[in-house]
N, C-alpha and C positions, 0 to 999 in steps of 0.2 A: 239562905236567900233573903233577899230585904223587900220587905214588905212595902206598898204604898206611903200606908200610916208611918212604918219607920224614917222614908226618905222624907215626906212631906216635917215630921217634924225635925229632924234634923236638918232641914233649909232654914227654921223660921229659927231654930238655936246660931246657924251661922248669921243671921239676921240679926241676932237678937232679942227679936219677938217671946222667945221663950225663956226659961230658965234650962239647967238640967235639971231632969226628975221631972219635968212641970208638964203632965199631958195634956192634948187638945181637945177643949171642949166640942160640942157636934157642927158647931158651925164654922169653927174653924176646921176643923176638917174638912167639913164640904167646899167651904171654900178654895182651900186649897189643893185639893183634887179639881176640883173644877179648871181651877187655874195649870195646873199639873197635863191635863188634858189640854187646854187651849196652847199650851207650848208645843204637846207633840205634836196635834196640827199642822201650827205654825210650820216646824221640823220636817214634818211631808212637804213646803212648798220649795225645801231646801235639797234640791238633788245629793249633793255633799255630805248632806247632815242621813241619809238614809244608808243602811248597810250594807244591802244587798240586794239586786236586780234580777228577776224570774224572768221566765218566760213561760209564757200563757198560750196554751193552746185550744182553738176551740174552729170548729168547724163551721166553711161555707153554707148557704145555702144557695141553690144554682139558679141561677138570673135575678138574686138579690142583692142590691148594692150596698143599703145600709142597714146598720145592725147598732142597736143600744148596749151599751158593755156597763155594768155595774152589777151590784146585789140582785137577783133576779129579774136580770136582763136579758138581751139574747143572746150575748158574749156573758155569763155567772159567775162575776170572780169579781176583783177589784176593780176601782173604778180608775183609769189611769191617770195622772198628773200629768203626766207627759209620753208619749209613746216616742221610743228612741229609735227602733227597728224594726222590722220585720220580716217577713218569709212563707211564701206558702210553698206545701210539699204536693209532688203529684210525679207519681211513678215513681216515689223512694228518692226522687232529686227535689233538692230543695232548690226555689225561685227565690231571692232576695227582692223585696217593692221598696219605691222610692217612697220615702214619708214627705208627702206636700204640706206645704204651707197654706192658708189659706188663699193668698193670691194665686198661686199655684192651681191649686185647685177648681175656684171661680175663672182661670184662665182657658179651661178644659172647654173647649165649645161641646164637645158631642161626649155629655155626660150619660149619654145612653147606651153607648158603643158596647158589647160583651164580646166576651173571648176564653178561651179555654183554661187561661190562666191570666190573672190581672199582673199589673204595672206598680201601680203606685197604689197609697192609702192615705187617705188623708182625717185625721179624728180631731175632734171637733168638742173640746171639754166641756159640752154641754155640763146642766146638774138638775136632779142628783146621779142621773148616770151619763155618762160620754157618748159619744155618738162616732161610730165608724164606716169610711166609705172609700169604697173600693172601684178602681177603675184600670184596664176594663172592667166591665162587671161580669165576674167569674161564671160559666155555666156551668161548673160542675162543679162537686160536694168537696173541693178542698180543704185541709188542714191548716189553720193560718195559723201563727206565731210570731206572741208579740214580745217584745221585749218590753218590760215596763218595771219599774221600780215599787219594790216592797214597802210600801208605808208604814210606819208606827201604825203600831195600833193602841186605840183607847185603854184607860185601866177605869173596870167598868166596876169597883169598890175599894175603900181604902184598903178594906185588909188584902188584896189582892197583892201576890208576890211578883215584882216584876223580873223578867228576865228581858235581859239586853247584853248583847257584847261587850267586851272590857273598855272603859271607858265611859260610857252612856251614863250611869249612873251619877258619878261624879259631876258629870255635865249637865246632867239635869237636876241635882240637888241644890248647883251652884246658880243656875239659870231660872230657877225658882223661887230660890232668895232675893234674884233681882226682880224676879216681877211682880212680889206680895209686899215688896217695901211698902209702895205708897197706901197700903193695906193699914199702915201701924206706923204712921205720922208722928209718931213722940220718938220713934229709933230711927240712928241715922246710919243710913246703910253705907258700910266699910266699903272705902275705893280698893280694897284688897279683895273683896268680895266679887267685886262686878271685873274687876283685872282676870280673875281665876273662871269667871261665867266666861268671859272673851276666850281665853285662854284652854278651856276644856273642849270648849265648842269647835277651839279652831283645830283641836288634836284627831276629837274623831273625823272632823272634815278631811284632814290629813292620812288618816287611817283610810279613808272609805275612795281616796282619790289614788287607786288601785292602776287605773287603767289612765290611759292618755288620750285625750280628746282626737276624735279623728280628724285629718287635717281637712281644709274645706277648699274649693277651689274655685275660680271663675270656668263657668260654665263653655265660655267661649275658648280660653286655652285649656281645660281640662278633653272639652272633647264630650263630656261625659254629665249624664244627669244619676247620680247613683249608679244604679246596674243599666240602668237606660238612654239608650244610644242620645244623644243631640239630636241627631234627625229625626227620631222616634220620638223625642221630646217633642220638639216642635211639630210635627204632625196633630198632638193634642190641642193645641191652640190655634 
């Protein structure tokens, strides 16, 4: 398995930066850990660039609309980039809610209304943790489920081993190279270098574009606001 320290120096040999044989003094290594880190970031803003999408369950509270979701939040789990779906259960059936937008959601005149099983969700990426809210607002202690996407996570030392699905690594050793270039201003970073960062990047995108976008529709000929009738749509506003 390949270590941090392995991949980072072998970025800065495809750079140049280094020789073979030639290990990284301490600050080069921080540095490019650091920078190593700021790509996978970057990589969570990228739905495509992420592998695999959970889903998250955490429980209602009854006549509570909104709920903090992150690290020791009121939802304790990740903090969501984007919420794609969701679904609360009650009596073993599951209810699908409509994910509003924010106009959408400011559009809702009677933001107070509860009901035994809510409608729609709307979250809100506040930070450092997101904000969820729920309408109706549910009276009883449902199971809600979110879909959200699994983000990188940090490599929290160089010597740490990464594991990533096939592919990943390549992409980020190459995508690494491109981004400590201007780091070392006497090497001139290979157009073969930054072709193969594009080129890796766009594979796992390709790998990870699994499923097909659902298709989306005008409101007025579909009929339909997600699982939510029109007329029940408009009723909220």
């Amino acid at each position: 398995m390949t270590t941090a320290l392995q991949l980072v120096t072998s970025s800065l040999r495809k750079l140049g930066a280094v020789a073979a044989g030639e290990a990284l003094d301490a600050d080069e290594q921080s540095d490019a850990l650091a920078a190593l880190n700021q790509i996978l970031e970057s990589w969570n803003l990228k739905g495509l660039a992420l592998f695999r999408r959970e889903n998250a369950a955490y429980t209602l509270v009854p006549s509570q609309q909104a709920y903090s979701v992150g690290s020791g939040a009121d939802f304790d789990g990740p903090r969501p980039i984007t919420l794609h779906s969701a679904f609360v259960t009650r009596g073993g059936i599951d209810y699908p809610l409509a994910v509003l937008t924010q106009a959408q959601w400011n559009d809702i005149i009677q933001k107070s209304t509860q009901s035994e099983i809510p409608e729609g969700v709307y979250y809100e990426p506040t930070f450092p943790t997101g904000t969820m809210r729920f309408w109706p607002i549910p009276i009883e202690a449902l199971t809600v489920t979110l879909a959200i996407d699994m983000q990188l996570a940090a490599v929290a030392d160089i010597n740490d081993d990464l594991a990533f699905p096939p592919g990943y690594e390549r992409a980020l050793l190459y995508a690494l190279a491109v981004d400590l270039a201007p780091e070392y201003p006497a090497v001139t970073l290979s157009q073969s270098v930054i072709d193969t960062a594009d080129d890796a990047l766009a594979d796992i995108k390709r790998a990870n574009n699994t499923q097909q976008q659902p298709a989306t529709f005008d409101f007025a000929l579909a009929g339909a606001y997600g699982s939510v009738s029109m007329a029940r749509f408009m009723s909220w506003v």
